[in-house]
DSSP file (Angstrom, degrees, kcal/mol; ACC not computed):
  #  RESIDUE AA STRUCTURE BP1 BP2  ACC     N-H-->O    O-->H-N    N-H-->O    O-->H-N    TCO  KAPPA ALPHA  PHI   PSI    X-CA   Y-CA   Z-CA
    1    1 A X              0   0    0      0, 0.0     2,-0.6     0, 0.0     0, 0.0   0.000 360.0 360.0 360.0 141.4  -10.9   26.7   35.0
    2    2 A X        -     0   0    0      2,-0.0     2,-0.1     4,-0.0     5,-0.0  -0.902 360.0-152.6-108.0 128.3  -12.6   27.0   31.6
    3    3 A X     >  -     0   0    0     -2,-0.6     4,-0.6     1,-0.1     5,-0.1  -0.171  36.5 -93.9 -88.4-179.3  -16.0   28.3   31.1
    4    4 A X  T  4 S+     0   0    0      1,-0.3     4,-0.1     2,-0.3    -1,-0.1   0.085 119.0  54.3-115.1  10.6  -18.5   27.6   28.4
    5    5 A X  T  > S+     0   0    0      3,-0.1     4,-1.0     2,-0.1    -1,-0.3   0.380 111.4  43.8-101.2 -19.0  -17.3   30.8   26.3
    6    6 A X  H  > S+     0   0    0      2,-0.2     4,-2.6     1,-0.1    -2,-0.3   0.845 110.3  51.8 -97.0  -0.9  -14.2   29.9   26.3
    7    7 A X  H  X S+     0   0    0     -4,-0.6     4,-2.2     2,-0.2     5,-0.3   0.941 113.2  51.8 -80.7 -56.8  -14.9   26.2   25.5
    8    8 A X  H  > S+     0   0    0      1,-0.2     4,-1.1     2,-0.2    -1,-0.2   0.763 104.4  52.9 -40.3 -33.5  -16.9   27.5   22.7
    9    9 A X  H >X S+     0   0    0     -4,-1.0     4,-2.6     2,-0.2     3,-0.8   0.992 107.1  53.2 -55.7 -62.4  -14.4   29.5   21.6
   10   10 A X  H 3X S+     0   0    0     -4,-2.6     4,-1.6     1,-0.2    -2,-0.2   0.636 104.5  54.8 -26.8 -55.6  -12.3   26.6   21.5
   11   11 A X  H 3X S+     0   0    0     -4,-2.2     4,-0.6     2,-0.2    -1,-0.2   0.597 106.5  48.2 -65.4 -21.0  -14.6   24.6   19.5
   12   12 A X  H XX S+     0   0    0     -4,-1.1     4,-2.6    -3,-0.8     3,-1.7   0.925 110.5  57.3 -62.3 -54.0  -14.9   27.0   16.6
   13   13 A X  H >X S+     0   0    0     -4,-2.6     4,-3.0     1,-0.3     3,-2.8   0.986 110.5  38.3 -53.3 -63.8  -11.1   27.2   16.7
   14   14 A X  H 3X S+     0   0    0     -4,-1.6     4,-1.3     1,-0.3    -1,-0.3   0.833 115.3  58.8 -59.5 -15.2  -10.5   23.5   16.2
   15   15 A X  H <X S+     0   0    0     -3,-1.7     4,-1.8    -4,-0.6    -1,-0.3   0.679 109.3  43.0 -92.8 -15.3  -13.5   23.6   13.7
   16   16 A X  H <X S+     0   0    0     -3,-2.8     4,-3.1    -4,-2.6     5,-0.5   0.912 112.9  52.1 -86.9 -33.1  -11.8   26.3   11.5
   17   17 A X  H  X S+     0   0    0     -4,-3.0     4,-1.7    -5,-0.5    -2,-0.2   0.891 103.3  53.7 -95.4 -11.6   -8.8   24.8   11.6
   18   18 A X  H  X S+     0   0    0     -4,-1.3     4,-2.9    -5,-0.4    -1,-0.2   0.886 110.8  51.7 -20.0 -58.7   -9.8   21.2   10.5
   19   19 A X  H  < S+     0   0    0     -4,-1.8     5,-0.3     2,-0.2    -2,-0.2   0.985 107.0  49.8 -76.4 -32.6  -11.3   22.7    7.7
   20   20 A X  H  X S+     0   0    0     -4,-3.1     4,-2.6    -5,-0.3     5,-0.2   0.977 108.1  52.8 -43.0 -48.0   -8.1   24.5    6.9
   21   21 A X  H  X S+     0   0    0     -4,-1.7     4,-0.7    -5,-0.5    -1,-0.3   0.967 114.1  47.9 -76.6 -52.1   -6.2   21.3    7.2
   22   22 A X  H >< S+     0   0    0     -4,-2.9     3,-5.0     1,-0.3    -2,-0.1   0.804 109.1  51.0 -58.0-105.0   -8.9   19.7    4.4
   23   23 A X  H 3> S+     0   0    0      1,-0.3     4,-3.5     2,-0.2    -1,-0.3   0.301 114.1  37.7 -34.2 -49.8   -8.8   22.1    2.4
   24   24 A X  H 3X S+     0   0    0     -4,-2.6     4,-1.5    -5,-0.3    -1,-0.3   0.659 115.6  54.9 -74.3   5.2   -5.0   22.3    1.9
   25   25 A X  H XX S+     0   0    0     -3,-5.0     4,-2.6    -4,-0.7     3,-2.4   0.913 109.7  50.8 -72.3 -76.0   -5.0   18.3    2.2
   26   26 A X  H 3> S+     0   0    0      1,-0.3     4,-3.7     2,-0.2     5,-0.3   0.743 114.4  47.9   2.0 -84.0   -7.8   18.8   -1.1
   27   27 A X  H 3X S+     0   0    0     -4,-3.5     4,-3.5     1,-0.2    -1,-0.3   0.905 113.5  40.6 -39.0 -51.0   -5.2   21.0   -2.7
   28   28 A X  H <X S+     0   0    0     -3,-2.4     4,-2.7    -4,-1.5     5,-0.3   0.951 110.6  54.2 -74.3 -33.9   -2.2   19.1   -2.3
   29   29 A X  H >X S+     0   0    0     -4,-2.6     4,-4.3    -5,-0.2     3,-0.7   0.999 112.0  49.6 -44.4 -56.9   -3.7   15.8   -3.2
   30   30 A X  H 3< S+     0   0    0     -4,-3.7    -2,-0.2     1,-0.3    -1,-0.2   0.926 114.4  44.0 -65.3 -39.2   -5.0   17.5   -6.6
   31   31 A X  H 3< S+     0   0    0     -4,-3.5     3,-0.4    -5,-0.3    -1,-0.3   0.703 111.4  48.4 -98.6   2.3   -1.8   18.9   -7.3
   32   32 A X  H << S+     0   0    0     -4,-2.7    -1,-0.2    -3,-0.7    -2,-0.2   0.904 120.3  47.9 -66.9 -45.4    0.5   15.6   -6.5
   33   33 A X  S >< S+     0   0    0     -4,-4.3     3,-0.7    -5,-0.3    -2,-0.2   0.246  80.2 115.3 -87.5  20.3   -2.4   13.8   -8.9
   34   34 A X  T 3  S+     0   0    0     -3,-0.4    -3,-0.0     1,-0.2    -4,-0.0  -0.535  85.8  11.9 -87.1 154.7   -2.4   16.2  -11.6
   35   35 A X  T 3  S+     0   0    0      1,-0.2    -1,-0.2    -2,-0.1    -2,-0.1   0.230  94.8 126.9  91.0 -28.3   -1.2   14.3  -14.9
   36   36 A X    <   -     0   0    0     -3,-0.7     2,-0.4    -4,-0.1    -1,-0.2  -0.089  49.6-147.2 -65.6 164.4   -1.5   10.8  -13.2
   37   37 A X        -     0   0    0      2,-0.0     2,-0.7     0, 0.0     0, 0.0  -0.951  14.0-130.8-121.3 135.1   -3.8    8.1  -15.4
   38   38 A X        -     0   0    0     -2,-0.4     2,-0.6     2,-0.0    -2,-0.0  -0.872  25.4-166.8 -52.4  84.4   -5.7    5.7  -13.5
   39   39 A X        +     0   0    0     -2,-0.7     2,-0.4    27,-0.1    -2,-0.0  -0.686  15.0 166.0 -87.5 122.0   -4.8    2.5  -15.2
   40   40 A X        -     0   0    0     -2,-0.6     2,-0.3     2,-0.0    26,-0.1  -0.927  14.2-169.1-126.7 152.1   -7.2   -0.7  -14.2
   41   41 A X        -     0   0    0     -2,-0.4     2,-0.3     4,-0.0     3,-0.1  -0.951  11.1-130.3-153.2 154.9   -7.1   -3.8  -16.3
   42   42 A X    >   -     0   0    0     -2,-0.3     3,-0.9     1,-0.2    18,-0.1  -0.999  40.2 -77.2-113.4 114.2   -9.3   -6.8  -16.4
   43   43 A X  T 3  S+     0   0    0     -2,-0.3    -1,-0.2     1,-0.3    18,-0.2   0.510 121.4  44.6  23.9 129.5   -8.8  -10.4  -16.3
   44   44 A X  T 3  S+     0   0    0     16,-1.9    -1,-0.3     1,-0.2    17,-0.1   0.068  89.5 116.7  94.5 -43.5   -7.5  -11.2  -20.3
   45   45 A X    <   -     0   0    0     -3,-0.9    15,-2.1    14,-0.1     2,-0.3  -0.286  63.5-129.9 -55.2 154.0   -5.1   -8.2  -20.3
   46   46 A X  E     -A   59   0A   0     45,-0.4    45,-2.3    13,-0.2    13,-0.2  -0.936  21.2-167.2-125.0 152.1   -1.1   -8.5  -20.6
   47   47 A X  E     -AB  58  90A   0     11,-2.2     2,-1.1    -2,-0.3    11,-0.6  -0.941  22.9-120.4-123.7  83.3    0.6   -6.9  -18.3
   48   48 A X  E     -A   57   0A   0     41,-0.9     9,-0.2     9,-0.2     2,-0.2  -0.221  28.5-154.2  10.7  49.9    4.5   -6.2  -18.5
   49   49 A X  E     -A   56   0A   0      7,-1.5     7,-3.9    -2,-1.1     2,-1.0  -0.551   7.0-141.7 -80.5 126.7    6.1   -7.9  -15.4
   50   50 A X  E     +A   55   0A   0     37,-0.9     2,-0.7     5,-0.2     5,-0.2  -0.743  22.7 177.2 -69.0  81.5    9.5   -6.2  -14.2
   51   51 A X  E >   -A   54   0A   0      3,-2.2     3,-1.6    -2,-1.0     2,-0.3  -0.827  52.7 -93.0 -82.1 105.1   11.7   -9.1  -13.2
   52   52 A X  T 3  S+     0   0    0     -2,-0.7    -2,-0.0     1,-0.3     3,-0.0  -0.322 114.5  14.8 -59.7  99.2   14.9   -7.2  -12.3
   53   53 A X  T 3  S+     0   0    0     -2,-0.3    -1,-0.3     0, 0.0     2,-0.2  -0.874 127.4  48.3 -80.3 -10.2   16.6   -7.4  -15.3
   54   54 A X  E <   -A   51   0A   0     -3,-1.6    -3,-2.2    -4,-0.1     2,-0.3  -0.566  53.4-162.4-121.6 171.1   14.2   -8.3  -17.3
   55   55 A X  E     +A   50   0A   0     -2,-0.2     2,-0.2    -5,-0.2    -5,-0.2  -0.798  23.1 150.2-123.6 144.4   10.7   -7.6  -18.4
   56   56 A X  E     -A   49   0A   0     -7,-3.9    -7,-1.5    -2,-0.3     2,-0.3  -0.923  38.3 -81.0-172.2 160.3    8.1   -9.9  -20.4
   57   57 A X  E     +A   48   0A   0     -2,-0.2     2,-0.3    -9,-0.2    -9,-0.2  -0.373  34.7 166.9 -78.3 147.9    4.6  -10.4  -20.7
   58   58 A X  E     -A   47   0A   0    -11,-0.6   -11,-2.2    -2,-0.3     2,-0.1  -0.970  31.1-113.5-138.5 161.0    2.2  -12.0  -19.1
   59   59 A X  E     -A   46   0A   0     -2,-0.3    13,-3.0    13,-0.3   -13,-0.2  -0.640  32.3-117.0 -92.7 153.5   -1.9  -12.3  -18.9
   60   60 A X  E     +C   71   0B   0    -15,-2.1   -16,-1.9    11,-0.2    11,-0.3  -0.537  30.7 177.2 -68.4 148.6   -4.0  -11.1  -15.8
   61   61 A X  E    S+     0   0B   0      9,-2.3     2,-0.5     1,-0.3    10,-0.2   0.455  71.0  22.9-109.8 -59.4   -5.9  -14.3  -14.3
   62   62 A X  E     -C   70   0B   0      8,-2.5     8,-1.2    -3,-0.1     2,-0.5  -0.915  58.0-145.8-128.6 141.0   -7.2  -12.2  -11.7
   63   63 A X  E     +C   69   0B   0     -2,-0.5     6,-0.2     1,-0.2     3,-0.1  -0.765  26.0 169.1 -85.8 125.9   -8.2   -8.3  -10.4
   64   64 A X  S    S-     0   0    0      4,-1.4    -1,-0.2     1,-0.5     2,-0.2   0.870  71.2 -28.3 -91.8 -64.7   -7.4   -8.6   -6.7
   65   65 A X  S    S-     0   0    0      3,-0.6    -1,-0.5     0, 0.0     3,-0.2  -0.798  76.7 -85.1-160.9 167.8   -7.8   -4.6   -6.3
   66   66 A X  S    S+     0   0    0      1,-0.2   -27,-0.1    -2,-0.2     3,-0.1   0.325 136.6  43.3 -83.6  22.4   -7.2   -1.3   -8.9
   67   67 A X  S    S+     0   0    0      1,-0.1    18,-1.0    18,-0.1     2,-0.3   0.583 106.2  58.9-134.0 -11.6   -3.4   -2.2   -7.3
   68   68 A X  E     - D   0  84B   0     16,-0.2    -4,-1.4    -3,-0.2    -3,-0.6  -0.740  60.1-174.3 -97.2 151.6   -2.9   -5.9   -7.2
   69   69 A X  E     -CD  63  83B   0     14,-2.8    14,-2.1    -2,-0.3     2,-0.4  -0.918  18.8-142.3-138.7 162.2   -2.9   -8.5  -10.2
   70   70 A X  E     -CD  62  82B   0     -8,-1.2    -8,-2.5    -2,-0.3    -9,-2.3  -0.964  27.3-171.1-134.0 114.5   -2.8  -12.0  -10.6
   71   71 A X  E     -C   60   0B   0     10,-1.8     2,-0.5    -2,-0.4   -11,-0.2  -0.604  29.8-109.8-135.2 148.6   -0.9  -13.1  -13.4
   72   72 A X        +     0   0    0    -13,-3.0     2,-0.4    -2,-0.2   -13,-0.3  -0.831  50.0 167.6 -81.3 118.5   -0.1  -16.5  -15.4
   73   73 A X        -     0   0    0     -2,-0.5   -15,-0.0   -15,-0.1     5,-0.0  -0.935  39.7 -95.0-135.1 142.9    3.3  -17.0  -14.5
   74   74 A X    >   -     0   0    0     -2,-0.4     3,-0.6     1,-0.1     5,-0.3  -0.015  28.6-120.5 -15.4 138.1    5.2  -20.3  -15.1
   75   75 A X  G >  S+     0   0    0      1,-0.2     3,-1.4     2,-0.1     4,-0.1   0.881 109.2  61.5 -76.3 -18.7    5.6  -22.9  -12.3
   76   76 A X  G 3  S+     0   0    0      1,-0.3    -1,-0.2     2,-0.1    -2,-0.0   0.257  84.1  75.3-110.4   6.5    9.3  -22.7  -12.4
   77   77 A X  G <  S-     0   0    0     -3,-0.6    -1,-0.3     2,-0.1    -2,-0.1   0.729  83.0-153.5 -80.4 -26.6    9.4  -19.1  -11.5
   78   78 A X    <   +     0   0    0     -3,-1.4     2,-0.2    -4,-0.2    -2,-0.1   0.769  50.3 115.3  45.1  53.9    8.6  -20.0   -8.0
   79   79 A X  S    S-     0   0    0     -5,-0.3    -1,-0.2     1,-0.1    -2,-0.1  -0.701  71.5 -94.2-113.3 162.1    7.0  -16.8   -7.1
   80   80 A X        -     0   0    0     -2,-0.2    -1,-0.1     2,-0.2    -9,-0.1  -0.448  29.8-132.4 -88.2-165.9    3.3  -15.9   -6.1
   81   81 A X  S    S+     0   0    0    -11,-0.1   -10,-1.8    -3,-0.1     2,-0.3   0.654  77.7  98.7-107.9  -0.8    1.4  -14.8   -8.8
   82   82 A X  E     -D   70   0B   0    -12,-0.3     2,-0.3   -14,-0.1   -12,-0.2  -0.510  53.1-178.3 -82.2 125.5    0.0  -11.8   -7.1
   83   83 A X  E     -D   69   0B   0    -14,-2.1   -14,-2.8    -2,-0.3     2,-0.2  -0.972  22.2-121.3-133.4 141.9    2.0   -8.1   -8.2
   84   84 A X  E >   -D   68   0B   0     -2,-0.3     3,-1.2   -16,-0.2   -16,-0.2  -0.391  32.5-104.5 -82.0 177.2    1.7   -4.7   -7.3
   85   85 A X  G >  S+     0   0    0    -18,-1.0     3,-1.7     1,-0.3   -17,-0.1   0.940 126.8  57.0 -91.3 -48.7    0.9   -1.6   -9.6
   86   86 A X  G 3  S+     0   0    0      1,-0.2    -1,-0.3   -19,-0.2   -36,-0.1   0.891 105.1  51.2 -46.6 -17.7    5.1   -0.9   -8.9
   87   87 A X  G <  S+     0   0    0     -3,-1.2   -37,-0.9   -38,-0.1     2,-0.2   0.242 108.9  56.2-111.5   3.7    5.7   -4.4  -10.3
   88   88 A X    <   -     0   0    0     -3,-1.7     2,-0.2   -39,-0.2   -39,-0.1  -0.856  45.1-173.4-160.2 157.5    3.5   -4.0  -14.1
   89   89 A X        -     0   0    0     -2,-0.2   -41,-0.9   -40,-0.0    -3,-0.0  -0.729  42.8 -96.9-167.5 121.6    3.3   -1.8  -17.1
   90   90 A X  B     -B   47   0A   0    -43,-0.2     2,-0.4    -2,-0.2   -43,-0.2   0.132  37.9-138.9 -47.8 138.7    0.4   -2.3  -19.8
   91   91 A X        -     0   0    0    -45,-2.3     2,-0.4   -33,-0.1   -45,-0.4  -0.951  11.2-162.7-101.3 140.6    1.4   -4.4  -22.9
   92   92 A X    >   -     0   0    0     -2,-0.4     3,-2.8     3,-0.2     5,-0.4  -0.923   8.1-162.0-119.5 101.6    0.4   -3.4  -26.1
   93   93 A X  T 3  S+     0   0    0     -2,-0.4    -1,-0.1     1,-0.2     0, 0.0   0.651  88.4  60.9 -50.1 -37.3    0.8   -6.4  -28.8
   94   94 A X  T 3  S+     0   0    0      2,-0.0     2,-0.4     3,-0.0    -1,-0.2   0.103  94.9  96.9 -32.4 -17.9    0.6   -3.7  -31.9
   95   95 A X  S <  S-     0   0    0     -3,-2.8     2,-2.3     1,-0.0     3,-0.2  -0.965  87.7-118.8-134.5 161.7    3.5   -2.2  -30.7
   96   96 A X    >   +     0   0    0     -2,-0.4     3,-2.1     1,-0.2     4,-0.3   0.056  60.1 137.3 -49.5  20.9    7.0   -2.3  -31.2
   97   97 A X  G >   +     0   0    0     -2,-2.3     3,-1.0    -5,-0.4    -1,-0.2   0.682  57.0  62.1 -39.8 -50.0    8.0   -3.5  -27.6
   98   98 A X  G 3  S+     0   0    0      1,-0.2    -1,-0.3    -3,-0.2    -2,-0.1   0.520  94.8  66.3 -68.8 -20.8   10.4   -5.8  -28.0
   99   99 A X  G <         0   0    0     -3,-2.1    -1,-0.2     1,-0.2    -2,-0.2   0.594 360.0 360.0  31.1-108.1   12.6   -3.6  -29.5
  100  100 A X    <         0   0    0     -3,-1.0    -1,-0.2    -4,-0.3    -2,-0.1  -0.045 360.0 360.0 -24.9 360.0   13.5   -1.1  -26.9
């Protein structure tokens, strides 16, 4: 049977080691995100859409969330118009894309 020192004990333990487990969550998060850019676009933007093989641009219509987009696509793509952050890659009109 456990008595109310040792329960206490207990709760300190589980309180240190919570914060142990934040903190190295804290760390690892910061060093997975070092380097990353936070890219958000707004409605009016073109966007790069991957279509496996091929890529072309298209404008946002809508921000669903800072990982979904809603894009002006052709009806005859028969696709939704909704992409995820994997699926886009900023277009820059100024630069040599088409190229590459």
């Amino acid at each position: 049977m456990i008595n109310m020192e040792s329960a206490e004990l207990f709760r300190k333990l589980h309180e240190k080691v919570r914060a142990n487990i934040e903190r190295m969550n804290e760390s690892t998060t910061k060093v997975a995100n070092k380097g990353r850019r936070k890219l958000i676009y707004k409605p009016g933007d073109w966007l790069w859409l991957h279509f496996r093989p091929e890529s072309f641009p298209y404008k946002i219509t809508e921000r669903i969330n800072n990982n979904a987009y809603c894009l002006e696509l052709p009806g005859e793509y028969n696709v939704s118009t909704s992409f995820n952050v994997t699926d886009r890659a900023p277009f820059d009109a100024s630069e040599d894309q088409f190229l590459t």
